[in-house]
C-alpha positions as CSV (number, residue, x, y, z in Angstrom):
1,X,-2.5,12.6,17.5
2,X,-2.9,15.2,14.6
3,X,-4.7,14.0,11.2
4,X,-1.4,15.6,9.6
5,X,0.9,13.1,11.0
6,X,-1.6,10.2,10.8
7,X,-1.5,11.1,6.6
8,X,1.9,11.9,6.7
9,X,2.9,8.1,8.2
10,X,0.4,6.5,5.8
11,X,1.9,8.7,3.2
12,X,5.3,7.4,3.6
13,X,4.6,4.1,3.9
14,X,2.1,3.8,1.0
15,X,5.2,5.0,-0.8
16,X,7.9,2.8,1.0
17,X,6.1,-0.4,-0.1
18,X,5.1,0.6,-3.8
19,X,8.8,1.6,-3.9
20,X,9.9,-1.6,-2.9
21,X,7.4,-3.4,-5.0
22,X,8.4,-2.0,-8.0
23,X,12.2,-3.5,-7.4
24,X,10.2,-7.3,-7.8
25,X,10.6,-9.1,-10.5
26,X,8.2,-11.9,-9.7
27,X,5.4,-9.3,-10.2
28,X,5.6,-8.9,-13.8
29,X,5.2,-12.5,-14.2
30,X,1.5,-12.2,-13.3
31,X,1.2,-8.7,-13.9
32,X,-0.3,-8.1,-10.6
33,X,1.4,-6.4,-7.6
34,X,0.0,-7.5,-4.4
35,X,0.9,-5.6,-1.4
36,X,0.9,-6.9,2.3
37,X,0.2,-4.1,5.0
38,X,0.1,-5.3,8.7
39,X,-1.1,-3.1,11.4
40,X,-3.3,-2.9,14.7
41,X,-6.6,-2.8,13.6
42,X,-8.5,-2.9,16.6
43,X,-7.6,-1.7,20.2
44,X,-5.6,1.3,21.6
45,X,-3.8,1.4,18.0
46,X,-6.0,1.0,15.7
47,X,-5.9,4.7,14.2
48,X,-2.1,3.6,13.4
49,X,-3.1,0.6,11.4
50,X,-6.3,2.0,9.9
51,X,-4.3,4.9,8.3
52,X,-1.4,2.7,7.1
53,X,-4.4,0.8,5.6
54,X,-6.1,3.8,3.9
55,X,-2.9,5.2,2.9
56,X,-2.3,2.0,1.1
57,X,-5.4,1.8,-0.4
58,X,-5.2,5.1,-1.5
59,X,-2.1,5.0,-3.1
60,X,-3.0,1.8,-4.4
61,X,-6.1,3.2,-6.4
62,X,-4.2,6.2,-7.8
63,X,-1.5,3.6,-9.3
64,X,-5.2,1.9,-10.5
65,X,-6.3,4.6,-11.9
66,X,-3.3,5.9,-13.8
67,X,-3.6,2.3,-15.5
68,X,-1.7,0.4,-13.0
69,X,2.2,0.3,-11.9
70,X,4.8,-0.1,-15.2
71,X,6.6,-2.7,-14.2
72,X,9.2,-3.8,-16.8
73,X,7.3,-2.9,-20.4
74,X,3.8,-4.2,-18.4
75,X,1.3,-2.1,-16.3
76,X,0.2,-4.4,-13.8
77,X,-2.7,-3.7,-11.3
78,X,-1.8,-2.8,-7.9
79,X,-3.9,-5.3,-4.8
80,X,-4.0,-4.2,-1.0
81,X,-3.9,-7.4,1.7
82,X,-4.4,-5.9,4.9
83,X,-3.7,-7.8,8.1
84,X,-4.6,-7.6,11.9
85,X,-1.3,-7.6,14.3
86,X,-3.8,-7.4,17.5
């Protein structure tokens, strides 16, 4: 498996789920979008899950870092939640 297709997925899906995030209303209540991503993190697939994970994360900090995701008239922070599906 290439490292281009590994970033390319995580790309994609980092921007999938901030795309779909942004839709929520129920995060501008507490001005914090919290994002779920579930993956293999150990075993045969763990270079799947571990770059959906990074990708998230990196994502993630560049919303951060640009002083969060506007959300309505709100820039609320972005939070990763990763989760083992092993």
């Amino acid at each position: 498996m290439s490292e281009g297709w590994m970033y390319l997925k995580a790309t994609v899906c980092a921007a999938a789920v901030m795309a779909a995030v942004a839709a929520s209303p129920a995060a501008a209540q507490d001005c914090e979008v919290k994002i779920g991503a579930a993956g293999p993190m150990a075993g045969a697939a763990a270079a799947w899950g571990l770059a959906e994970k990074a990708g998230t994360e990196f994502q993630a900090a560049l919303v951060n870092e640009e002083g969060g995701l506007q959300v309505g008239d709100k820039k609320c922070k972005v939070s990763v939640f990763t989760f083992d599906s092993q």
